[in-house]
N, C-alpha and C positions, 0 to 999 in steps of 0.2 A: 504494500500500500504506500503512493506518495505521501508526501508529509512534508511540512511547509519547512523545507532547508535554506535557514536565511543566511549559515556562516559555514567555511566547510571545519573551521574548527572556532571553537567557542574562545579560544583563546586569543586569538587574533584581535587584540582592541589595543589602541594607543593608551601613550601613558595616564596614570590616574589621574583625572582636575579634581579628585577626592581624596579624605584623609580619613579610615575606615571610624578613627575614634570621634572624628567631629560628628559623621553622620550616627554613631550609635547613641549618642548623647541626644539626641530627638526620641529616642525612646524610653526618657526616663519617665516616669510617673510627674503628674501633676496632681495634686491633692486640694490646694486652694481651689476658692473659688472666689470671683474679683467683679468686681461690678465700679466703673469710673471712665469718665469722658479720656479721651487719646490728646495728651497735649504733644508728646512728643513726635511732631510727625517731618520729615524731610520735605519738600516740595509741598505742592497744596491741595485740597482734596477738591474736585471740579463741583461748584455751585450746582449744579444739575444732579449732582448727583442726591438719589431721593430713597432710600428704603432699610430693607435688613438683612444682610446675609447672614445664615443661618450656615452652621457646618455643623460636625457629628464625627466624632472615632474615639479608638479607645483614650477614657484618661487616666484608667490604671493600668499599669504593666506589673503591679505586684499586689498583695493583700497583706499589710501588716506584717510586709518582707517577705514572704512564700511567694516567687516568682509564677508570673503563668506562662505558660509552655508556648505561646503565639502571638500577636497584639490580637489576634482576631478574637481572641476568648476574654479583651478585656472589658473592661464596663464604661459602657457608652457614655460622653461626656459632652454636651450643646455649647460652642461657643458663639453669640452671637454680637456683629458689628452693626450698627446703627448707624447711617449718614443720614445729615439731615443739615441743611445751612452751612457747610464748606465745614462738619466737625462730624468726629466720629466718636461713638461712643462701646465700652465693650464689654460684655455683659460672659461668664460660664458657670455652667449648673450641673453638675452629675445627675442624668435620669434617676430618681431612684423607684429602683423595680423592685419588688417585693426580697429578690436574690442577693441584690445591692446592700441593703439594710439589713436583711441577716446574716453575710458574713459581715460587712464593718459592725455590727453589733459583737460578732463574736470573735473578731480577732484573728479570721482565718477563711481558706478556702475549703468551702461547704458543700461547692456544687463542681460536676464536671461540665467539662470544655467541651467543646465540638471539634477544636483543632489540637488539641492532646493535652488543656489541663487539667490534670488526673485531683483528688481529694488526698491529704497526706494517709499515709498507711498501708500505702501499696494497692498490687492489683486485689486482696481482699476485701481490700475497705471500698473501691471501685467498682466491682462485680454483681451483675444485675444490677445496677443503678441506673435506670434507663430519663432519670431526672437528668433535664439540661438548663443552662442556666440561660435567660431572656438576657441578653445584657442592651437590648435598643441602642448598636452603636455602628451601625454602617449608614443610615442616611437621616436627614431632615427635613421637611417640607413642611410647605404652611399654604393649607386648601381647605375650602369650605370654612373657614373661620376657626380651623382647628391646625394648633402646632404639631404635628404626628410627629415621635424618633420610631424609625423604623429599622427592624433586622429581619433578615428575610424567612426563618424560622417559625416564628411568630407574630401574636398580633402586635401591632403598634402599642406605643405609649403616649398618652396625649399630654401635653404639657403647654402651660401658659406663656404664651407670647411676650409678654412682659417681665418676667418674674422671672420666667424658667422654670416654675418649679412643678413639678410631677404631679397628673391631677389623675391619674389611673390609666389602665386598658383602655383600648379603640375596636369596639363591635359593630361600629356603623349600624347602629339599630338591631342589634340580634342578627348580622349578616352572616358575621363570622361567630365560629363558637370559642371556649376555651381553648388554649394551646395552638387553634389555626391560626398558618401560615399566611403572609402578605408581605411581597416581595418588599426588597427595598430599591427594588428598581422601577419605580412609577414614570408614566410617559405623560405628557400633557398633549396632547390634540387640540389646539386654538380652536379649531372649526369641524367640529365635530357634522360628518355628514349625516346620522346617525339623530343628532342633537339638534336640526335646524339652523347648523354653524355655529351655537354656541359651543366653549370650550369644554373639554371632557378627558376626566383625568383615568388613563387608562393603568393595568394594572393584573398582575397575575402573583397565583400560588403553587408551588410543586407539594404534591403528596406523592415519593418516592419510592419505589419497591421493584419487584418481579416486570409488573408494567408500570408506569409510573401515571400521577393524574394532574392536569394541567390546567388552574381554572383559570378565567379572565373574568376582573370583573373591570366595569365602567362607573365612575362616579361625575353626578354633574356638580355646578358651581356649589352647590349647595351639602356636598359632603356627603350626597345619598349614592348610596348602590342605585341605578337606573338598569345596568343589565350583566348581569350574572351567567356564566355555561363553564361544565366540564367537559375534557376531552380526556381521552386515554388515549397513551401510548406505548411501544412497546419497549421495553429496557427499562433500567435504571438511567432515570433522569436526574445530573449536576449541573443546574442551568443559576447559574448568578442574574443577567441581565435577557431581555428582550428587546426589539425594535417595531415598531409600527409604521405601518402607513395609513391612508383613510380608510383603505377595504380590509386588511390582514395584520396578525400579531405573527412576529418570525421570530422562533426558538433556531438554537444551536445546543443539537443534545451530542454533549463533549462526550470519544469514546472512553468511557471511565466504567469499572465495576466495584461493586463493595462487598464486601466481606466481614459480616458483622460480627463475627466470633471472636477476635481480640478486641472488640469493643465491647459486648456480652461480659467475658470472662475479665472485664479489667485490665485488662492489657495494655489496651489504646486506646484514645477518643479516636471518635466516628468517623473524626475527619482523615485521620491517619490510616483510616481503613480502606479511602477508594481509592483506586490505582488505575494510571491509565494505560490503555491497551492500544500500542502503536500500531497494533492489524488490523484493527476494527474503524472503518470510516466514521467520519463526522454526520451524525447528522439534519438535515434541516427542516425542522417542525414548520409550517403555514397554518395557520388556522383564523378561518375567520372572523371580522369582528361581528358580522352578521349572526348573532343566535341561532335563526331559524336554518343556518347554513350547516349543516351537521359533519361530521367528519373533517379529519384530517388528511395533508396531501407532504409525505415525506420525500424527500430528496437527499442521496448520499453524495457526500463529497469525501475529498481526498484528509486522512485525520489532520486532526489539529486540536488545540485546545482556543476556547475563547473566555475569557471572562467577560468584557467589555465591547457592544457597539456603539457607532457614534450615531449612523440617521437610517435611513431606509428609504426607498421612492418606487412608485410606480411608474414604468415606460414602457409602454406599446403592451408586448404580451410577455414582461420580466418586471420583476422585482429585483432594483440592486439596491446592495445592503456591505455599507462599510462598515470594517470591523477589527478588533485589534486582536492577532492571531497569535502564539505562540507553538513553537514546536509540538512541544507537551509538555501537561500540567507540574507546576513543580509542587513536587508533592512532599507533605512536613512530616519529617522524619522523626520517631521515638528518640527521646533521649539527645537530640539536636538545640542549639542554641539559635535561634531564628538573627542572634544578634552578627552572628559570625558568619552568615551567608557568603557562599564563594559564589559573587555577581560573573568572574570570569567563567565558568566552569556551568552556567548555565545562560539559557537562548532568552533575548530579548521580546516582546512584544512588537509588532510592528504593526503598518496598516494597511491592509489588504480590500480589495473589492468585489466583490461577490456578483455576476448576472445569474439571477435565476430564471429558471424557463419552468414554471410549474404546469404547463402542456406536455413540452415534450421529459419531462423528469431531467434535466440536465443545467449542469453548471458550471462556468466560466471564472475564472478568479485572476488577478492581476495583481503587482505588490506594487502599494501607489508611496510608500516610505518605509525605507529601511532603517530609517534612525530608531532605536530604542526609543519607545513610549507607552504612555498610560493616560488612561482619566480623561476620555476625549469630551469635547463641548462641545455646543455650536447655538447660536442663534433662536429659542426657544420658541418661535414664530414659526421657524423651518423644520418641523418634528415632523415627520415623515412627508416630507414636501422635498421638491428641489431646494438646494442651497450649494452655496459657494466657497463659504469658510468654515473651517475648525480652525478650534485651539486643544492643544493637547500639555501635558507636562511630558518634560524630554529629556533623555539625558544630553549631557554639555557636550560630550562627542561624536560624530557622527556613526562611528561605527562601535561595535563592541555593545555589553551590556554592563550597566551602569546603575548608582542610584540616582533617582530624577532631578535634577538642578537646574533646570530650562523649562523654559514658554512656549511650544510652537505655535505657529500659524500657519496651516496652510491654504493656500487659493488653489482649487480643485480645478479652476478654470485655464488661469494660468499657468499653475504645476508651480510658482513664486511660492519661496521660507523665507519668514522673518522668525529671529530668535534672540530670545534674551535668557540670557546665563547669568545665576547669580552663585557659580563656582569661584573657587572652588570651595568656602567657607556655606554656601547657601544650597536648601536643599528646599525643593518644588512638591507640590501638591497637587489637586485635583483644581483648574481654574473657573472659572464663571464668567460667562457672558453676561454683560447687559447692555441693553441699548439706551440711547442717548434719548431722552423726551422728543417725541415730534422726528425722528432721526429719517434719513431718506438713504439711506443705503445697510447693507445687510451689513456690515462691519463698522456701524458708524454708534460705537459704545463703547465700553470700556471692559478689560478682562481685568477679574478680580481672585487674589490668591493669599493664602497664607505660604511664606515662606520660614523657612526654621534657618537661623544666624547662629550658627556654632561659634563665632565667635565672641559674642554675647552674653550664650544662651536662653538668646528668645526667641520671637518669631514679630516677620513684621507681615502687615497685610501690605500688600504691593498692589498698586493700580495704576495697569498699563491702558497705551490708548490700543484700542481694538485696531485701528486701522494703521499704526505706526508701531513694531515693536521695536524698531531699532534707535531710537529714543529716549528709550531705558525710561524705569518708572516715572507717570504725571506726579504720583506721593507715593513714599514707604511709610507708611504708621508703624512703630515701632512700640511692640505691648511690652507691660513691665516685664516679661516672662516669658517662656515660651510655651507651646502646645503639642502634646506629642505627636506624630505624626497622624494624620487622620483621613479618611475615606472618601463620603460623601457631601457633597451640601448643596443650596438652592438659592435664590434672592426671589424676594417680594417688594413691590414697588410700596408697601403700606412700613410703617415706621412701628418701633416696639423702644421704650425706652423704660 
């Protein structure tokens, strides 16, 4: 089976613009929590600029010194930035999930990981414990007049806009039940055809097994489920993110299998149990947003692993679908230290294009960047529509893998990068588009980012102009602190202070 070879040896990358102990030092724990306007900022924050970016990842990486085995298993932490009048204000709050509060009550880790942290005691004290812990810390959004933190596992957690502070579960009305799943990869659809063009925020859960089950639901402005379907399909499904266009939702079911009996017996968290299988093709779930439209229409491609798309379109009788591919999944090892990762010794992300032909079963794929990247954006106007631009976080080299220290920009149109590197002391995030008030062109906004300043040890937020990054930041906001590396986040044109 082909399989996406982006280097013929992994080791092939110029010299490091990094210094492994700077970037470890972005995952230390942050334990405060701080609420105070930003005086110290470099350059100036643009008058226009009007809302709240909201982000999400973990803010512990340990419990009362008992390290956890991943940042993925750590406990979700909301940091939010307020612009409003050329000032910024910064606001973080530890979710607290029912999990949260019983181990910081108890002084210890209580619960197991999903990515392998284990309960002290060994694999006995781990064994048949099929308790996972909600930590609400992969994304953040603010829909329907409710602050969701969301892990894909599980239901959201709702929290106040203002405050931060933890106001319980998200059941959408009795939609969802206890323990169900709601992805933290939500799509927003501006014009929902569906909806009379109003905007509709779209959304899926896996229930994983033998066959695996695949719902979508649709929520309108008002934070209600409007339309609700399951689908089955066959395999175990490891899907992190989807892509939409106005007629269809596109899964990538990565070839992965699980093996739950060193998670059963204690051994390993669950995560540590799927493995991927470089024989078995990638492949590509269609299903549409139409309810009454029943079944699914698969498509194999050549393997790969995806965590991350960036958009999706319809033209003529295809659906193409850009997406950040890597070789295969790197998968977290028992007894590994997540801090000492050999970046040279394994394969970068890159960004690939997809033509599918859901007539004739068949697929087209092209590599539109080979630079190492992650965290793609673009235009939130353009969700499944044509568009011109992303932004990605990148590493500072062009070739080789790396940890992320750069901005890209790419014009799809032109094939034209613009990049800014805040190597080799600064280390990149997942970025955010926004657009300008009133703005007349698809890049005419601003991309906003948290970066981590090992030199410091803080993090500043950076705000470049979307249509120039060679410019280097309009403002660095520079927080008393830093934040540990973190996931996912969103911006809302409404203000929270």
């Amino acid at each position: 089976m082909q399989s996406f070879q982006l280097y013929d040896q992994a080791s092939t990358v110029p010299a490091k613009p990094y210094n492994r102990g700077d970037w470890q030092r972005g995952y230390e724990s942050l334990e405060q929590e701080f609420d105070y306007w930003i005086d110290d900022v470099e350059g100036q924050i643009p008058q226009e600029l009007h809302g709240t970016l909201f982000r999400n990842g973990p803010g512990l990486l340990n419990i009362k010194g008992q390290r956890i085995h991943h940042p993925f298993d750590g406990d979700g932490m909301i940091s939010r930035i307020t612009f409003s009048n050329g000032r910024a204000h910064f606001r973080n709050r530890f979710v607290r999930t029912q999990e949260y509060l019983e181990e910081q009550k108890a002084g210890k880790i209580l619960y197991r990981g999903v990515f392998g942290t284990q309960k002290p005691g060994g694999w006995l004290a781990n064994a048949l414990d099929f308790k996972l812990k909600n930590i609400a810390n992969t994304n953040v959004i603010y829909w329907g007049g409710k602050l969701l933190a969301l892990w894909e596992a599980a239901e959201p957690y709702r929290l106040d806009p203002y405050t931060l502070e933890t106001l319980g579960k998200e059941y959408f009305n009795g939609v969802l039940s206890e323990g169900e799943a709601f992805s933290a990869h939500p799509r927003v659809d501006f014009s929902s055809a569906q909806d009379n063009g109003a905007p509709s925020l779209v959304n899926f859960s896996i229930k994983p097994g033998l066959s695996s089950t695949i719902t979508i639901f649709e929520l309108n402005t008002e934070g209600k489920v409007v339309r609700q379907h399951a689908h089955s399909v066959p395999g175990f499904a490891f899907i992190h993110d989807f892509a939409i266009t106005p007629n269809y939702c596109i899964f990538f079911q990565n070839p992965v299998s699980f093996n739950p009996i060193p998670f059963v017996l204690g051994m390993r968290g669950a995560g540590e149990c799927i493995k991927f299988q470089p024989e078995q093709p990638t492949r590509i779930i269609i299903i549409s947003r139409n309810p009454k439209q029943k079944g699914v229409k698969i498509i194999e491609t050549r393997t790969g692993f995806v965590f991350h798309h960036v958009n999706a379109i319809e033209r003529e009788d295809e659906i193409v679908i850009d997406s950040l591919c890597y070789e295969s999944l790197p998968e977290v090892q028992p007894q590994s230290d997540f801090r000492q990762v050999d970046f040279d010794a394994l394969k970068p992300a890159q960004l690939w294009r997809f033509h599918l032909n859901p007539k004739d079963q068949t697929v087209q794929q092209e590599l539109l960047i080979n630079r190492c990247c992650e965290f793609p954006t673009l235009h939130q106007q353009n969700v499944g529509r044509p568009y011109r631009y992303l932004y990605m976080g990148a590493a500072h080299a062009e070739t080789g893998n790396a940890p992320l220290q750069a901005f890209l920009k790419v014009d799809l149109e032109s094939g034209k990068q613009q990049l800014w590197s805040a190597a080799p002391g600064g280390f990149a995030s997942e970025p955010i588009f926004v657009p300008r008030p009133n703005s007349q062109s698809e890049d005419d906004g601003w991309v906003l980012a948290l970066v981590y300043d090992s030199e410091y040890h803080r993090s500043d937020v950076v705000i470049l102009d979307a249509k120039d990054f060679h410019k280097g930041p309009i403002a660095r906001l520079h927080l008393k602190h830093h934040i540990p590396y973190g996931l996912h986040g969103s911006f809302t044109c409404e203000c929270f202070v």
